[in-house]
ZAMARGU-4260 file (C-alpha; in steps of 0.2 Angstrom, whole numbers, plus 5000, padded with zeros to 4 digits):
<rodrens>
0) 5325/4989/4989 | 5329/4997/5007 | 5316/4993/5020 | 5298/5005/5019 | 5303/5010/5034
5) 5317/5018/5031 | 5309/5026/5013 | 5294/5033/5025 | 5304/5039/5037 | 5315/5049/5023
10) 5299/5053/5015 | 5290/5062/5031 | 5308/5068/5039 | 5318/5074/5024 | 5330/5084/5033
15) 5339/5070/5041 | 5356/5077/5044 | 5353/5083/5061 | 5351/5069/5075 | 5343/5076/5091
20) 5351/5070/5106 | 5340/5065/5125 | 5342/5082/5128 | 5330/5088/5113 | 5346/5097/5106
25) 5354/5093/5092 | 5371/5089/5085 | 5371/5101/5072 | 5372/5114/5087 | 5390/5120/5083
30) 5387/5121/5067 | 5374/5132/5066 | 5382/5143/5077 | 5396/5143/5065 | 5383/5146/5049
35) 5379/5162/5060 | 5394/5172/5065 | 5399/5169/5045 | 5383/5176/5039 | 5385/5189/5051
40) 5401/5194/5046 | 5396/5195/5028 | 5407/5183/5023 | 5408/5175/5004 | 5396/5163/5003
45) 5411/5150/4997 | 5415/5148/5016 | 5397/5146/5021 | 5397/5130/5008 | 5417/5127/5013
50) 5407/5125/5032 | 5392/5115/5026 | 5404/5102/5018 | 5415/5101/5033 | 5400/5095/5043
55) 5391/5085/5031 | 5408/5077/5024 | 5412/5076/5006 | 5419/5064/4995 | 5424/5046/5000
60) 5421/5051/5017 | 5404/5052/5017 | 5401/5039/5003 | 5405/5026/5012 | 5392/5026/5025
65) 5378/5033/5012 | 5379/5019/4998 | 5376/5003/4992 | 5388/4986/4995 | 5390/4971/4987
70) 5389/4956/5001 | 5396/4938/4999 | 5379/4934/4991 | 5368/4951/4989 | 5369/4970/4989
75) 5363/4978/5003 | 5362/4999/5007 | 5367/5010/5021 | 5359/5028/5022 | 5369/5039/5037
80) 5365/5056/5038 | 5372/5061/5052 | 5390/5058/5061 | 5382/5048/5077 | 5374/5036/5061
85) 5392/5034/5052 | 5402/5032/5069 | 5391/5019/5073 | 5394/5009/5054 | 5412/5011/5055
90) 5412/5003/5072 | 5402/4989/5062 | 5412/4988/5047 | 5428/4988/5058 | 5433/5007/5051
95) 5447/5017/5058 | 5439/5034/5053 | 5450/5049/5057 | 5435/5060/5059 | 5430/5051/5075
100) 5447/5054/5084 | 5451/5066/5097 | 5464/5073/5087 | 5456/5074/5071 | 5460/5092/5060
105) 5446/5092/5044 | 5459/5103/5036 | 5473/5089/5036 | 5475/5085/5018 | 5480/5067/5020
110) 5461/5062/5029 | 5458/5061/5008 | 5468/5046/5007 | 5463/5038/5022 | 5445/5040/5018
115) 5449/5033/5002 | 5457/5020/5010 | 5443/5017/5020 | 5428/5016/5007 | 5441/5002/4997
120) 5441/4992/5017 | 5421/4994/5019 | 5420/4987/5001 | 5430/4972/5006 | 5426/4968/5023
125) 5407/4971/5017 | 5412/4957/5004 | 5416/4945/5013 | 5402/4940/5024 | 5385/4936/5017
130) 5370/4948/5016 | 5360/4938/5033 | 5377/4943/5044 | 5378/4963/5040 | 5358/4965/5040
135) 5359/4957/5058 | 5376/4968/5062 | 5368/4984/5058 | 5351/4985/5064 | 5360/4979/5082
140) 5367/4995/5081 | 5354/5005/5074 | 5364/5010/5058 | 5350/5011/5044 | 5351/4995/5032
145) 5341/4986/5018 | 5344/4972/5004 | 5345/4977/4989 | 5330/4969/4978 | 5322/4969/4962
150) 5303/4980/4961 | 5294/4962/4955 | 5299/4956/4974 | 5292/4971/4981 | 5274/4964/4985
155) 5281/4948/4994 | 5293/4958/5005 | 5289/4956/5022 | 5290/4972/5027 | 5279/4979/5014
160) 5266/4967/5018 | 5267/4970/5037 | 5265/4988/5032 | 5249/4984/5024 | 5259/4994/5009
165) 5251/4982/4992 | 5232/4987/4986 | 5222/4979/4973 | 5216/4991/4961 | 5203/4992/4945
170) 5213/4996/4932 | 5201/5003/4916 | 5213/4991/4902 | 5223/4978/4914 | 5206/4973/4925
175) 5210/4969/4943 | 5231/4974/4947 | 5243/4976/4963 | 5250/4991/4966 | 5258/5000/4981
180) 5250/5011/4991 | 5252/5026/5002 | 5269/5023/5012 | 5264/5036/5023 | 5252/5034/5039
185) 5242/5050/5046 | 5231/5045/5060 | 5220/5059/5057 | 5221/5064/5039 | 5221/5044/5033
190) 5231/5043/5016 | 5221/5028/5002 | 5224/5023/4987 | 5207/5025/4976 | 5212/5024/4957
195) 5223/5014/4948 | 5236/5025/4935 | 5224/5030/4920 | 5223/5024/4902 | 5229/5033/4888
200) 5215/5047/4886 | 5204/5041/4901 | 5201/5057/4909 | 5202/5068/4894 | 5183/5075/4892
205) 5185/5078/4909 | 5198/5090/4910 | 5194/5097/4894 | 5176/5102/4902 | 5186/5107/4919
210) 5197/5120/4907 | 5180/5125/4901 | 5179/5116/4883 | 5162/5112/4876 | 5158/5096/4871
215) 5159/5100/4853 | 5176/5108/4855 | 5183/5090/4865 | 5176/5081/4852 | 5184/5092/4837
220) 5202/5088/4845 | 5199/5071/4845 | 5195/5070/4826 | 5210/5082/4823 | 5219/5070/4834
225) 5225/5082/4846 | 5218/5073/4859 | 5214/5056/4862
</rodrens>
């Protein structure tokens, strides 16, 4: 289970690819520009997506920073999005990626090789030290990270319970049970948990009488057992 955190901030922010420098502009910049000139000079929308994967990555390349890893003693997860994100867990890892050269050309078909090369290293480097040492490494440099763990340790994790994330609901069969709550916190539009998830047939009449079915007719289904 990777950190709430991190799921709340993929939640609110999907579009994560871009990462906005001090400036407030961003590193997708170029590549925008590039998107634009194509477009304008109506070409095939193959290079559009040829352009798209050159700045996104593809294959190995970008696996390796967006995937889970096997520790010494437990999995863990890394979710880069953006080139700033992967440069930064290569550095970590002890990478020598070709993308973050000077000299690098994205058209040089040997880069496959190396980035295959590369995604076999991280595996084995990853390996070799437990789970305590890599959660430490990457949060000092700012590269998203999470253990990997089961759902029945979700509601002793420490950061769910520090996000005030577990609730104790009614549940119309179980009686009193935990579940999770909103993960998303609006200051002025409050998000709250107020039902547990229904029993078979609980809401039934109601939505019956919402579609505008008479009670007669809800109650006809439900000896035809078309409803329960």
């Amino acid at each position: 289970m990777i950190e709430t955190s991190i799921l709340a901030t993929a939640l609110a922010i999907q579009p994560a690819f871009f990462e906005v420098t001090d400036n407030g502009h961003a590193d997708s910049d170029e590549y925008i520009n590039n998107i634009n000139i194509l477009r304008q000079a109506q070409m095939p929308y193959e290079l559009l997506l040829e352009e798209r994967q050159n700045f996104i990555g593809r294959g190995s390349d970008f696996k390796t920073y967006y995937t889970p890893y096997q520790t010494k003693d437990q999995a863990i997860a890394i979710g880069c999005l953006s080139n700033s994100l992967r440069e930064k867990a290569a550095r970590v890892i002890g990478l020598e990626d070709p993308r973050f050269q000077p000299d690098y050309d994205p058209n040089n078909p040997s880069n496959t090789e190396k980035f295959d090369a590369n995604f076999l290293l991280a595996k084995k480097n990853i390996a070799s030290k437990p789970v305590s040492f890599w959660l430490k490494a990457f949060d000092n440099a700012g590269v998203p990270v999470g253990a990997v763990k089961f759902v029945e340790e979700l509601f002793e994790d420490p950061q769910v319970l520090a996000n005030d994330n577990v609730v104790t609901l009614q549940h119309e069969k179980a009686g009193e049970v935990k579940m999770f709550g909103p993960i998303l916190k609006m200051s002025e539009t409050p998000l709250k948990a107020q039902f547990a998830s229904p029993a078979l047939g609980q809401h039934t009449n109601e939505l019956l009488s919402l579609l505008g079915y008479s009670d007669d007719q809800i109650e006809t289904f439900k000896k035809d057992h078309v409803t329960e």
